[in-house]
C-alpha positions in Angstrom: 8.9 -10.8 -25.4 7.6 -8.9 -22.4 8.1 -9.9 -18.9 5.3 -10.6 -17.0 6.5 -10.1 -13.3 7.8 -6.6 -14.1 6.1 -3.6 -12.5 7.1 -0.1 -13.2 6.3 3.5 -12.7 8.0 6.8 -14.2 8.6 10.0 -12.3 8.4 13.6 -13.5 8.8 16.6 -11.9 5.9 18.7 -11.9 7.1 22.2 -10.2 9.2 22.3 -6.9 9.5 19.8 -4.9 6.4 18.0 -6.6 6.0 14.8 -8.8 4.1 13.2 -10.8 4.1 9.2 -11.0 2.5 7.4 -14.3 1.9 3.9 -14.4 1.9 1.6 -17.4 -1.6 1.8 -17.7 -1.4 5.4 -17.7 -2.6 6.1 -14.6 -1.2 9.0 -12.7 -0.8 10.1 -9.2 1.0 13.4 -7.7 3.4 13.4 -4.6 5.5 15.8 -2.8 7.2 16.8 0.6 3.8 17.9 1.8 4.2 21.4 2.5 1.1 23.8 1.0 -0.1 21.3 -1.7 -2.5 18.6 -0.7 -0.1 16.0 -2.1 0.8 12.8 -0.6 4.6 12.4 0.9 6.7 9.7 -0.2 6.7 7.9 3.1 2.1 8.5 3.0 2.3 7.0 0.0 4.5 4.0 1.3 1.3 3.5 3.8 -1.4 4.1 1.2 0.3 1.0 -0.4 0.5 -1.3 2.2 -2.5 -0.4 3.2 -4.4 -0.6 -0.2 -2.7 -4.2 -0.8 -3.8 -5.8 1.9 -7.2 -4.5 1.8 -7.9 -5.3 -1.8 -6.8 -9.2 -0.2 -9.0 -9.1 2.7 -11.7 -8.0 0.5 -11.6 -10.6 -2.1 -11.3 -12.8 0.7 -14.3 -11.7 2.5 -16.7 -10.3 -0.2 -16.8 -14.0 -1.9 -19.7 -14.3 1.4 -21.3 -10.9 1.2 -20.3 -7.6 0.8 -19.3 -5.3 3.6 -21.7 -2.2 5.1 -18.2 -0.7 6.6 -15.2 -1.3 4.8 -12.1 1.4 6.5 -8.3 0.7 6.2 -5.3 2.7 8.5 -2.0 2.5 8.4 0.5 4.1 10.5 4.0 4.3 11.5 6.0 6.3 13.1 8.9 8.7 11.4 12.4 8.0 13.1 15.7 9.2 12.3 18.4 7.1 13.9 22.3 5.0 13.5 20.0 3.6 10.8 19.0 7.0 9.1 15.6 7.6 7.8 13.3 5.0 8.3 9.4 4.1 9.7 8.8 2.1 12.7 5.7 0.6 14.7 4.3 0.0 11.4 0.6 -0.5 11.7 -2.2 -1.9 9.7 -6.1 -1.6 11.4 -9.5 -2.8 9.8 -12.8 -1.7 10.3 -14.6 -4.0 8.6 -18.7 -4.9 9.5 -21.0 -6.7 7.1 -25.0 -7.6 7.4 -27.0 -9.4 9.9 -27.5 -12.7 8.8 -25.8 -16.4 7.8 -23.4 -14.7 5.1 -22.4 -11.6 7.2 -21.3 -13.9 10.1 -19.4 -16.6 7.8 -17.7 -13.0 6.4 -16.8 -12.2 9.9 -15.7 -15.7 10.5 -13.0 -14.9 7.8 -11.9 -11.3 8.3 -8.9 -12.1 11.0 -7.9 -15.2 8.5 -8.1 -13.3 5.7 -6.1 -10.2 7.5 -3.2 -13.0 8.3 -3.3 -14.4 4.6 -2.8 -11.1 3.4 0.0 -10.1 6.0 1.6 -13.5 5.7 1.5 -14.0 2.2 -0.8 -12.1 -0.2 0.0 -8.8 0.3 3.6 -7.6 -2.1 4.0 -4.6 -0.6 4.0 -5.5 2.9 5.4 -8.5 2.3 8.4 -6.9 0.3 8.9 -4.3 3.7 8.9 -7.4 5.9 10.9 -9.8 4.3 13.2 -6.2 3.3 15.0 -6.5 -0.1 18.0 -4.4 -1.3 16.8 -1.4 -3.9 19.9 -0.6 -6.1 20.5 3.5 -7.4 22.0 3.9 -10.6 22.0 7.4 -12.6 20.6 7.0 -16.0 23.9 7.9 -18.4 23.3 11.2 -20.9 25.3 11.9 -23.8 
């Protein structure tokens, strides 16, 4: 019996102070502390995620019209270290989104700031998991 609402991804170090990430599927992306390699960080990929989420929702949302000419995502935050430790703040999500001239391009338009709230509000996991902030337990793995 496999459960359907659990996602995963394993970790293995690649060289120092560089990982890479595997997904179920197999797929595979590299991270690090962003030094010399071209690597994402931790905290970029964090962005990547939110941003990638709620993109993939405002595109599903908008494309059922017509499909965009411009289609550009950026997230941003800022780095702080404070009482609280490490964390991001001013967290930021901007879309650049332009479709064709025409009846379908402006009922697109007519959606993209809906769509943008359905996805912040209640589509998008990863932002939505930030937002409404959930505990992550750490546990070492016991070896023999």
């Amino acid at each position: 019996m496999t459960d359907e609402t659990l996602r995963s991804v394993e970790l293995t170090r690649i060289g120092p102070a560089r990982f890479k990430a595997t997904n179920a599927r197999g797929g595979e992306t590299f991270f690090g502390t962003g030094g010399e390699d071209p690597d994402f960080t931790p905290v970029e990929l964090l962005l990547a995620a939110i941003a990638g989420c709620s993109a993939l929702d405002v595109e599903a949302i908008t494309h059922k019209r017509v499909s965009s000419t411009t289609f550009g995502v950026r997230a941003e935050g800022r780095k702080v270290r404070d009482e609280d430790g490490n964390h991001l703040t001013g967290l930021r999500v901007s879309f650049d989104v332009a479709f064709p001239d025409g009846p379908e391009g402006d009922a697109a338009r007519a959606r993209v700031q809906a769509a943008i709230e359905m996805s912040r509000d209640r589509l998008c996991t990863v932002s939505r998991t930030v937002q409404l902030g959930e505990p992550v337990v750490y546990e070492p793995v016991s070896r023999p």
